[in-house]
N, C-alpha and C positions, 0 to 999 in steps of 0.2 A: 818248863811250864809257862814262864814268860809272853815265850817266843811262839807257842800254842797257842795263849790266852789273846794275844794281839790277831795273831792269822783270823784264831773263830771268828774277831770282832771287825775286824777290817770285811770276812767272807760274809756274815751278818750285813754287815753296813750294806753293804753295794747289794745282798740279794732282796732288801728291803726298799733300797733304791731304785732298781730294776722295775721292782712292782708299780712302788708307790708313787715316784716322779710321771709316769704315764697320766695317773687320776689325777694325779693336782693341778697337772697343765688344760687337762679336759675341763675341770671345775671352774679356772680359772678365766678359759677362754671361755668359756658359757655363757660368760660378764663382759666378752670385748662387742664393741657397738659396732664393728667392719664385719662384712657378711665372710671374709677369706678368716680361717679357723686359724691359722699362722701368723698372722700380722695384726697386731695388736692395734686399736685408734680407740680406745678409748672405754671407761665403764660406762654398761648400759643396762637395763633387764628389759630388754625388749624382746628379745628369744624367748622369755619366758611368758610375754605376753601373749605372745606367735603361737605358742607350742598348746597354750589351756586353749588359745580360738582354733585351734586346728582341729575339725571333726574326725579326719583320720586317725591321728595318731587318741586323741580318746576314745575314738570307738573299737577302734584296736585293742587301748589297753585295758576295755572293761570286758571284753569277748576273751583274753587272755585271761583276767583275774576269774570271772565265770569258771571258765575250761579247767585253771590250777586248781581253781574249789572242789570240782564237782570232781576231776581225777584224783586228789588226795583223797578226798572222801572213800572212793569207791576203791583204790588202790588199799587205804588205811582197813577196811574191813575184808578185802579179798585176801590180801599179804597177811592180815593177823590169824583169817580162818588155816592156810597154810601151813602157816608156821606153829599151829595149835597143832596139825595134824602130824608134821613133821616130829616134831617133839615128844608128844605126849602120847603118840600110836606109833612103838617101838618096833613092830614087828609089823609089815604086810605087804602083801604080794603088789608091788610094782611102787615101792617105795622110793627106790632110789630112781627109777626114771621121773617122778612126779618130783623129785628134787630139783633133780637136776633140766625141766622143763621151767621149774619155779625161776633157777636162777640164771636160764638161759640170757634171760635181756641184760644180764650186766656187762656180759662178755661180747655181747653179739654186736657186731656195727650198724648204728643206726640206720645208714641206709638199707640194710638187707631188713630192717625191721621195721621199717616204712613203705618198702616195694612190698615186700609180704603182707602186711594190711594190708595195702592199696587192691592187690589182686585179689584179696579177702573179700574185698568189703566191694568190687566189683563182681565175683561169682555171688555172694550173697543177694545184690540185687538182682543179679542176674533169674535167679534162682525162686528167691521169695519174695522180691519186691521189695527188700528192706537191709541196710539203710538207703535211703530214695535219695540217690547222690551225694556229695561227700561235703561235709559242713561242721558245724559244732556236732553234732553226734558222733561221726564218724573222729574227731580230735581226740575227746573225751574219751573213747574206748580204746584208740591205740594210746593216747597217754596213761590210763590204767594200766591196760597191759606189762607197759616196763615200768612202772611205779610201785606197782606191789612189789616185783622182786626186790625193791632196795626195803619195800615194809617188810618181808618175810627175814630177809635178814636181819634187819636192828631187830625186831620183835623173838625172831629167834634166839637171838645169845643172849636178850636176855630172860627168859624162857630157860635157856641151860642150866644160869646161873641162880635161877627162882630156888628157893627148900621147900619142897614138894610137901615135906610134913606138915606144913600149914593148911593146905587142903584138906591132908588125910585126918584130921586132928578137926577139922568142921565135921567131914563126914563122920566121922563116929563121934560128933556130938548130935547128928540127925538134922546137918545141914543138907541142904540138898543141892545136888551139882549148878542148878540156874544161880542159889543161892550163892554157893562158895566161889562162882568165876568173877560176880559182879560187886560181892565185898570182900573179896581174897584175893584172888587173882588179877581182876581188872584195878587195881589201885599201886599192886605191887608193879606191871607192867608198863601202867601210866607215862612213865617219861620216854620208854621206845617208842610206846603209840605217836607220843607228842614229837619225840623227834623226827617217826617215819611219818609222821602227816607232813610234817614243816620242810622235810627231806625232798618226797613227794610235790608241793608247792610250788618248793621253788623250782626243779627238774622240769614241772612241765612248765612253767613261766617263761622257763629260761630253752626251751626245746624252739629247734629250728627246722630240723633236718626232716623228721618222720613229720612233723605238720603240715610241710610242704608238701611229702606225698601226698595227705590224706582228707586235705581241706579242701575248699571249694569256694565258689563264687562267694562274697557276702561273711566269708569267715576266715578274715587272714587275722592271725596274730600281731599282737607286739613284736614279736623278731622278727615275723615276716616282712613287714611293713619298714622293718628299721634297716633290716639288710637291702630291699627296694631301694629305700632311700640311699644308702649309702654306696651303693655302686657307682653313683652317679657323682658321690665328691662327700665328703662329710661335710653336713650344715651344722653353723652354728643350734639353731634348735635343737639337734638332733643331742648336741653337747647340754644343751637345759635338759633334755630330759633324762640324758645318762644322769644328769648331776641329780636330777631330783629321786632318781633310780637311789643312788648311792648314801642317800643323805636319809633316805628310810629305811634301807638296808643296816646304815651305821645306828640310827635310833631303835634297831630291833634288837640287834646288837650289846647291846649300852644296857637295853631294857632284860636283855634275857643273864648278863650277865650278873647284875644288881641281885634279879629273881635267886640264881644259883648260887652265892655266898651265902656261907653257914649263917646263921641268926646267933649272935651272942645272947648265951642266959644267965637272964638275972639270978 
């Protein structure tokens, strides 16, 4: 058991290592005042002064917070309609293909699901005139697209595990079905909703690949802009603003875990 208990902790050690010595070297070089990301000369925060005056990289990251808003949004109510149907309509004709279209984007590689737009969303102009070349619109619809399928899944299992007798126990007190999903249903689901919005979020925040298909002049993302940048060398800047990335990420963190600890009763 010893000889067990030492292996987990030494195989722990180093896979936490692995991870974590990478961030702390980037966080730390953030602060060095030499433009070379390797050699150290000195603390400074002038990368961070560089990076808030840089119109690129903020116009970037507010075109990117935009796009995560409006795709969770529209992902959070398309994946929850879904996954209602799924669930709740046990029996009909072509059920299991509408599944398994639902869950296609999990499995699918993202570039086969960003050439697919792309040629989408060029026969659709093609055709109707709309969308009228490729931009915040065209981002927004393909990052819905595979955003719901991760809502239809959180929202689904828990949906499975809901007791349905709560509803049936409104309706035969002459609740009515609007009534019972928005103070029964929608309260008991609540934390899937919460988690496929935040799921959602960050997926498209953090998306690269299908963006690049399907964007256009005037509407490059945060990654896009960061990968641009970094083919050419990693900048110090480029380390302020992972850091500042990481350091709200860590406060969301902190914050959602404080939220989810049980409440002692008096």
């Amino acid at each position: 058991m010893k000889k067990n208990s030492w292996f987990v902790t030494i195989a722990t050690t180093l896979g936490f290592a692995f991870l974590y010595i990478p961030i702390i070297s980037l966080i730390i070089f953030s602060f060095n005042k030499s433009k070379l990301v390797t050699v150290w000369a000195g603390f400074s925060t002038k990368w961070y002064a560089k990076l808030l005056n840089d119109p690129q990289i903020l116009g970037a990251a507010w075109i990117s917070l935009k796009i995560a808003f409006l795709s969770a949004s529209l992902a959070l109510i398309l994946g929850t309609l879904g996954a209602l149907v799924l669930v709740r309509f046990r029996r009909f004709h072509g059920k299991s293909l509408l599944s398994g279209m639902i869950t296609a984007p999990l499995v699918m590689p993202d570039v086969i699901i960003g050439l697919s737009l792309l040629l989408l969303f060029v026969g659709m102009e093609a055709m109707f005139g709309w969308p009228a070349g490729r931009g915040l619109t065209t981002i927004v619809i393909a990052h819905t697209t595979f955003c719901m399928a991760y809502v239809a899944v959180v929202v689904q299992s828990r949906l499975v595990d809901m007791d349905e007798s709560l509803e049936e126990a409104a309706l035969d007190l002459g609740a009515k079905p609007t009534r019972v999903f928005f103070d029964i249903t929608l309260p008991v689901i609540a934390p899937a909703l919460v988690s496929g919005w935040l799921l959602s979020f960050t997926l498209s925040l953090d998306d690269l690949v299908i963006a690049s298909f399907v964007s256009g002049p005037g509407a490059s993302t945060l990654p896009m802009v960061i990968f641009s940048k970094v083919r050419l060398g990693v900048s110090p800047d480029i380390n302020a603003l992972a850091t500042i990335i990481i350091v709200v990420v860590a406060i969301g963190v902190v914050i959602a875990s404080t939220q989810m600890k049980p409440k002692k009763v008096s």
